[in-house]
C-alpha positions as CSV (number, residue, x, y, z in Angstrom):
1,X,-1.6,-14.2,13.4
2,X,-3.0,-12.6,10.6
3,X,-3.1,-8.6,10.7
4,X,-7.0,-6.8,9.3
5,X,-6.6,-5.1,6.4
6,X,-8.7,-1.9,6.4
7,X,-8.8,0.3,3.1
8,X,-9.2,4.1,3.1
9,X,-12.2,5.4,0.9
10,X,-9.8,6.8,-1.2
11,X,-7.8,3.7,-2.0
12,X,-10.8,1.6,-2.0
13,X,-12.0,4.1,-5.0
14,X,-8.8,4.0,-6.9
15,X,-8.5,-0.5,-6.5
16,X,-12.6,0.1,-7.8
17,X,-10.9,2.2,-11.0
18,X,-8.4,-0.3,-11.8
19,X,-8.9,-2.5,-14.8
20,X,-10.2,-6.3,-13.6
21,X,-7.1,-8.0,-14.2
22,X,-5.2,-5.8,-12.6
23,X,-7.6,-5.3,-9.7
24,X,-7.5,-8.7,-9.3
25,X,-3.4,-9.3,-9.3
26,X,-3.4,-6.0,-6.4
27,X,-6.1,-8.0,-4.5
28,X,-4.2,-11.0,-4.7
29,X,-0.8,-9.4,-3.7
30,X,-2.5,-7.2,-0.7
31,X,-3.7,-11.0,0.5
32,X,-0.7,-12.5,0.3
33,X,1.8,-9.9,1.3
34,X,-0.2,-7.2,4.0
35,X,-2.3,-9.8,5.6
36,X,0.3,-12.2,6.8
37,X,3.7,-10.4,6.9
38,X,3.1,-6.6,6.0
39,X,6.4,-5.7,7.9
40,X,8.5,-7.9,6.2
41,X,11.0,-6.0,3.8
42,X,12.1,-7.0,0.6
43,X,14.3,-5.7,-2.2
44,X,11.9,-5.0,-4.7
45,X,8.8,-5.4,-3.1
46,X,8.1,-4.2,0.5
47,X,9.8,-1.1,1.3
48,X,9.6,0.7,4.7
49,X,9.4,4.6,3.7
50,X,12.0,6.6,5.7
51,X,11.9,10.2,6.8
52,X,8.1,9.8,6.3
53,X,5.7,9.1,9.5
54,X,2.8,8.3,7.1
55,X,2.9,6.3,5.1
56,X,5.1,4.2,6.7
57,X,5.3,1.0,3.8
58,X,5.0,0.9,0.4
59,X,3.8,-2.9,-1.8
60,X,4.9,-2.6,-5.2
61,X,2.8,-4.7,-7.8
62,X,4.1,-4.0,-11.1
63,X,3.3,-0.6,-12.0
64,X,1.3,-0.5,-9.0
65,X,1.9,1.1,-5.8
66,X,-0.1,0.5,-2.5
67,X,1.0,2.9,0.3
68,X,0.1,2.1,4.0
69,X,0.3,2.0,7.5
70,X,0.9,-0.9,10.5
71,X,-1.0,-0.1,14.0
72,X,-1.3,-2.7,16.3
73,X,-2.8,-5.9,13.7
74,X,-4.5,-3.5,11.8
75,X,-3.0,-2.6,8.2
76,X,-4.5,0.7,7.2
77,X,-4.5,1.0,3.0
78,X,-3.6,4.6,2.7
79,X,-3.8,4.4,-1.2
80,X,-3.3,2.7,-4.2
81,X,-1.7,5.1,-6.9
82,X,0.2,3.9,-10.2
83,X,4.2,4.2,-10.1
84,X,3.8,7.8,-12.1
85,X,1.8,9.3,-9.4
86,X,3.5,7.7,-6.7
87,X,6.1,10.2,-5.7
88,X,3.6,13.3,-6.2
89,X,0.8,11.4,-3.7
90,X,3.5,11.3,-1.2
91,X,4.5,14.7,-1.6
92,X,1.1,15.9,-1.6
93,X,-0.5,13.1,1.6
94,X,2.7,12.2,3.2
95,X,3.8,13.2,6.8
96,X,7.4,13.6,7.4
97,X,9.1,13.1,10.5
């Protein structure tokens, strides 16, 4: 069953800002990966976030890094940040435990 992929107005403004090629290799990957099996964790490129309650999964894609959320079959795109401003987005929008 595949899941609805929602995107928050701030990640849909930051996938807009991305150059096309890129854009178009994080579309690709969101497809792929969040629509089918967004709970399914992997070494390098699903990771379920602990001590956080949102967000609770990060996608890496390359130097990308899409945070978001799993209710129900709805996958919520919290944000789409680059690996150097990961760790400060989820200091600044994540919810701990």
């Amino acid at each position: 069953m595949p899941f609805d992929l929602i995107l928050s107005p701030q990640a849909a403004a930051s996938l807009k800002a991305l150059p096309a090629r890129l854009r178009s290799t994080v579309r690709e990957a969101i497809e792929i990966h969040l629509r089918h099996e967004p709970t399914k964790t992997s070494r390098s490129r699903i990771k379920r976030l602990r001590g956080l309650r949102q967000p609770q999964y990060r996608l890496r894609v390359g130097e990308v890094r899409v945070f978001y959320d799993i209710v129900d079959t709805i996958v919520e795109i919290l944000a789409i940040v680059a690996k150097s401003e990961a760790e400060g987005w989820l200091s600044q929008y994540g919810k701990p435990d």
